[in-house]
N, C-alpha and C positions, 0 to 999 in steps of 0.2 A: 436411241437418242444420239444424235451426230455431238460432235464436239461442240459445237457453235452454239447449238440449243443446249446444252449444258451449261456451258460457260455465263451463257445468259441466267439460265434458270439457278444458278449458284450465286450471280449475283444480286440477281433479285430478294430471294432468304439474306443473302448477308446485308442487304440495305438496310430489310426490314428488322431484322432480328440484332443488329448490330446497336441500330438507335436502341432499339428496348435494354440490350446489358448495358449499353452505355449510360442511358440518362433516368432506366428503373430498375435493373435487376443490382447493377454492379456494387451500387452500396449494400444492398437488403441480402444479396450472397456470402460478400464478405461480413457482414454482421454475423451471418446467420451459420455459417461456416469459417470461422477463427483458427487461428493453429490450431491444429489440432495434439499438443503436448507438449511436455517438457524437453527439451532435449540437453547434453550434458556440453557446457564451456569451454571450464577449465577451474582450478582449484587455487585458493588464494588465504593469506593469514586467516586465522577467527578473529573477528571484529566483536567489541561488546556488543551486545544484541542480538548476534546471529541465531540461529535456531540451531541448537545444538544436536539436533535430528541431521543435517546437514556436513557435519564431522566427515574428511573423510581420513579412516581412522590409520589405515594403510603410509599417508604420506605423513599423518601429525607422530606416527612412530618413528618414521626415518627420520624427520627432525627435531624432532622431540620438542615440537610445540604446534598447539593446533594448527589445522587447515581444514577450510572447509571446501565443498564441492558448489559450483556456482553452474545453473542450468539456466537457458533461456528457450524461451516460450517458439516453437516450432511454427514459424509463419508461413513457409511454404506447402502447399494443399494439393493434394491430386484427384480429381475427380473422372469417374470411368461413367461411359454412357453405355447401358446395356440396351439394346435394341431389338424388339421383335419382328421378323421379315416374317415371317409365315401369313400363308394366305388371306385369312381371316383380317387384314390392316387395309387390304385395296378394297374395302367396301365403306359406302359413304351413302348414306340418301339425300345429304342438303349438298351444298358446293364443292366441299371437298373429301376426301377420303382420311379416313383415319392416318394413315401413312404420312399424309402431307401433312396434318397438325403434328405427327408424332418427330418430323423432321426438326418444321420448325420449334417448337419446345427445346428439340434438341441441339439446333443452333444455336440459340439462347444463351442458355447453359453452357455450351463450350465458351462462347463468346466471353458472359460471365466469369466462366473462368480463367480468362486470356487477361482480359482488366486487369485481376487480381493476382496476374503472374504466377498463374499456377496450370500447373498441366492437366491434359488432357488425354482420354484416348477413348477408343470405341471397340462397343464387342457388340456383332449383328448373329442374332441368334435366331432359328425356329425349332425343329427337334432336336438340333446339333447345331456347335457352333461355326458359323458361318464365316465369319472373318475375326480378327483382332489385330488392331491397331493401338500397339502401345502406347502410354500416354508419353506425349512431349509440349512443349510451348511455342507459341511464337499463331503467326497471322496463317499462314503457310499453312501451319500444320491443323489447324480447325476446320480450312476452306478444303482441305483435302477428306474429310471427317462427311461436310457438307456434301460434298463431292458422291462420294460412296455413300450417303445416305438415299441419295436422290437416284443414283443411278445402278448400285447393286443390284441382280439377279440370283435371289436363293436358289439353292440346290433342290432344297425342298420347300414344304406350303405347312407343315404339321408344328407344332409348339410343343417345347419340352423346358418349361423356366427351373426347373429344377436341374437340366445337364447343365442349363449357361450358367446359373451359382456355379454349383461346380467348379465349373472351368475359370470363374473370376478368381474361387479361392485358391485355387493351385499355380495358379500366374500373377497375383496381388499380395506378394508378403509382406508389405508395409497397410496400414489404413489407409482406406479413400472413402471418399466420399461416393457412391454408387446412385445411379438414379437408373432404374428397370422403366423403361419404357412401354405398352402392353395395352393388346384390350381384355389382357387376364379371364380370358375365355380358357381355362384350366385348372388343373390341380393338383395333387400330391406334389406340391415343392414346399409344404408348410418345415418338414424337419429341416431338409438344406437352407431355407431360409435364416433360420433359426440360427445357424451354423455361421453363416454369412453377417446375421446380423451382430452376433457378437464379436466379430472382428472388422468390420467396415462398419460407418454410416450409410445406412440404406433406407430409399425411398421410392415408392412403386408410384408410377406414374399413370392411371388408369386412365386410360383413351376411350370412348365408346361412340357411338351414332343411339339417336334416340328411336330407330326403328329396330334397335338390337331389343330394348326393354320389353317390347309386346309385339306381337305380331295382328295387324288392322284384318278386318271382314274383307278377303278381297275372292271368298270361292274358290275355287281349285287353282292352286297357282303351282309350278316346276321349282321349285327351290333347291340351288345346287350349293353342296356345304365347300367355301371353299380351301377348305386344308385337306380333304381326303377325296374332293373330286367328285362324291357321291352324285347323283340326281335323282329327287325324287321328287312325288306328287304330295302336296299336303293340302287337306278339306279346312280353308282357315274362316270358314261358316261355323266349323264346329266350336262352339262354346269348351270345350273339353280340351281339345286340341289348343287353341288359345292360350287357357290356361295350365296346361301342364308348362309348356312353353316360357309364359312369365315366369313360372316357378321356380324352371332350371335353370334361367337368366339369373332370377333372383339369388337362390343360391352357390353361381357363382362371386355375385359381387358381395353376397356375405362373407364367403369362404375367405375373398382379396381382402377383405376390412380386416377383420377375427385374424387373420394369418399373417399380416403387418401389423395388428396391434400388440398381437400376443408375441410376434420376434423380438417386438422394442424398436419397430423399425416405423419412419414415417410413410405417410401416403396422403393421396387426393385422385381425386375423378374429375377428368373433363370432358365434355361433351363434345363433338365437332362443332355443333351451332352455338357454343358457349364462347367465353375470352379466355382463353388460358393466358394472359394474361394477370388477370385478376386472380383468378383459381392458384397462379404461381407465389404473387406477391402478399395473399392472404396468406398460403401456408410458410413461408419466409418469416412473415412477423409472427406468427403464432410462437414459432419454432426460435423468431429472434429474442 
């Protein structure tokens, strides 16, 4: 992709996805994501009423009369966008490919978070992590986020969400807010999850196409998997084959429910041919 076609196709998501944080995500984010804590002031007389839970005990002995500790509410918010590049995201049967919805979603979201003057950063992940881009603020800095989302080349095509946890929790020592990007075509990340999610806010963002869910009567067709390259021949006449198929579709997307439910961690599924739009601002109010 030259620069020029970049430049353009960068602008285009930010036209669109800008209007959306500005005039629908930007309140329903910050509602729904508030400081996130306490943080400590400064220390001032006890006052009648104060909560004397509050003492702190330290300066009320060097002066020898009370003082309490005065915290105010953490309004600055950091939100990380974990991204999956692996293979498996450039497939699409309606208009567009998973990748492109999983972009813009993601513009979104930064965007939202720019409103809200809080930062942002991105980690592009498939079986290793791919890039990371610390969180910072500003206009600059999301459009460069946009940038590399659109125009990155992974190393590799395979998924491993359980190394990019990982790698969020050893470069994220404060809480953020985390949104996993994914069409969670995988597994064993339920323990890291786990891990992840008692120290971040996390929400799995499940992407899919609706010819992922079954596979239609089409005869012998070449189906190439693509995270590992493979090609092969499959009989999709066969009744058997069909259904084994749905199965192992189906339980992966039990495994993504059950395995964000059980973290404590949010989630939703959207379809390519669906609005994630709606899909976004439903689970926002749920959540608000």
């Amino acid at each position: 992709m030259d620069t020029k076609e970049l430049l353009k196709k960068v602008r285009k998501i930010e036209i669109k996805t800008r209007r959306l944080s500005d005039h629908i995500f930007g309140g329903e984010y910050h509602s729904t994501f508030k400081g996130r804590g306490m943080t400590f002031s400064e220390v001032r007389q006890y006052q009648y009423g104060d909560d004397v839970r509050s003492i702190d005990w330290n300066v009320t002995a060097r002066y020898n009369e009370p003082y309490i500790k005065v915290f105010e509410e953490e309004r600055e918010l950091t939100m990380m966008l974990m991204v999956d590049v692996s293979g498996s995201e450039l497939f699409g049967s309606s208009n567009q490919f998973k990748k492109e919805i999983i972009t813009e979603i993601s513009a979104t979201l930064a965007f939202s978070a720019m409103q809200n003057n809080d930062k942002a950063g991105l980690i592009l992940f498939s079986d290793e992590v791919e890039l990371f881009i610390p969180p910072k603020k500003g206009k600059s800095h999301v459009l460069r986020i946009i940038r590399e989302l659109l125009e990155f080349k992974p190393k590799s095509n395979k998924t491993d969400i359980a190394e990019a946890l990982k790698y969020l929790t050893s470069v994220m020592k404060k809480k953020a807010i985390v949104f996993v990007l994914s069409d969670f075509i995988a597994e064993d990340y339920e323990r890291t999850l786990k891990i992840t999610g008692n120290k971040h806010d996390v929400t799995g963002i499940r992407v899919y196409d609706q010819r992922e869910e079954n596979i239609p009567n089409l005869g012998m067709v070449q189906m190439l998997d693509a995270e590992t390259g493979a090609i092969q021949l499959v009989n999709t006449q066969s009744k058997k084959v069909r259904q084994a198929y749905g199965k192992y579709h189906k339980e992966r997307v039990d495994y993504f429910t059950e395995t964000f439910t059980k973290s404590g961690c949010g989630s939703l599924s959207c379809r390519v041919d669906e609005s994630y739009v709606k899909k976004l601002l439903g689970y926002f109010k749920r959540r608000g």
